[in-house]
N, C-alpha and C positions, 0 to 999 in steps of 0.2 A: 402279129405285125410288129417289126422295128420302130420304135419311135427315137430321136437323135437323143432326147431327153433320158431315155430307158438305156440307148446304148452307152451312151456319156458315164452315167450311174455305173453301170455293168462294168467297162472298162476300168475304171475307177478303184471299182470291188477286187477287180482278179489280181490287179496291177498298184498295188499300195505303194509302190516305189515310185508313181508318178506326185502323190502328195508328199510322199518324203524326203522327195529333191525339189517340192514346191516348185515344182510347173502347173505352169497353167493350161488346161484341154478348153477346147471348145469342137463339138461333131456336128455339122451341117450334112444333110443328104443334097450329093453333085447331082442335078437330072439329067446332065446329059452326059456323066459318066454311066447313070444309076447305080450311084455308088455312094458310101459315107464318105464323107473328109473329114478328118482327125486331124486336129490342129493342135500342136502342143507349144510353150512358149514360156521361157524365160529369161528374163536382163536382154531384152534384144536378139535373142537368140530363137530361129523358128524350126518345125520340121511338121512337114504336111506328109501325110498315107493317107493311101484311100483304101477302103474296107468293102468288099464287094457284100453283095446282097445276104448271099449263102454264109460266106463268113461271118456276118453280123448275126444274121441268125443262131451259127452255132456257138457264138460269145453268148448271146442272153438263153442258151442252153447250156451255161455254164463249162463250155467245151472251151479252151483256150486259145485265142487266137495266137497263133505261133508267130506269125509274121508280124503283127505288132507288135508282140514281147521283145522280136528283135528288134522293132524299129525305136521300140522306147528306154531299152537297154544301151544302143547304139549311143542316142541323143545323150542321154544323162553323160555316160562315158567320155563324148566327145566335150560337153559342156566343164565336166568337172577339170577336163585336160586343160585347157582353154584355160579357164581358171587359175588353176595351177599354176603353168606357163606364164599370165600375167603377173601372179604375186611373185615367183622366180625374179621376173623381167623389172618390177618396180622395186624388189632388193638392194 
């Protein structure tokens, strides 16, 4: 069985570029998605996915979830642009 606390960990483990761009996760299970919601979040900035049942299960079988790598990959990308852009713009 899934626990949010076991997926969170899990996620964490595959995906070490979520603490290296120091975001913040938090995994609640949606019940009437029946589904996980991954919550990632920094400076103001949020991105919600949801993780179906089967896909969470094959995370804590160490099988990678592909569609969060993109969606975590995405975030950073767009945060670090964002970023950028602002120090550019207050130059």
């Amino acid at each position: 069985m899934v626990t949010t606390a076991g997926l969170k960990d899990k996620i964490g483990e595959m995906y070490p570029e979520i603490k290296e761009h120091h975001l913040s996760m938090t995994v609640d299970f949606d019940v009437s998605k029946s589904a996980f919601m991954v919550t990632f979040k920094r400076e103001g900035e949020e991105l919600k996915t949801l993780i179906e049942k089967k896909d969470a299960e094959d995370c804590m079988n160490n099988i990678k979830c592909v569609y969060l790598g993109v969606q975590v990959a995405q975030f950073i990308k767009n945060f670090e642009e964002r970023l950028a852009f602002k120090k550019n713009k207050a130059a």
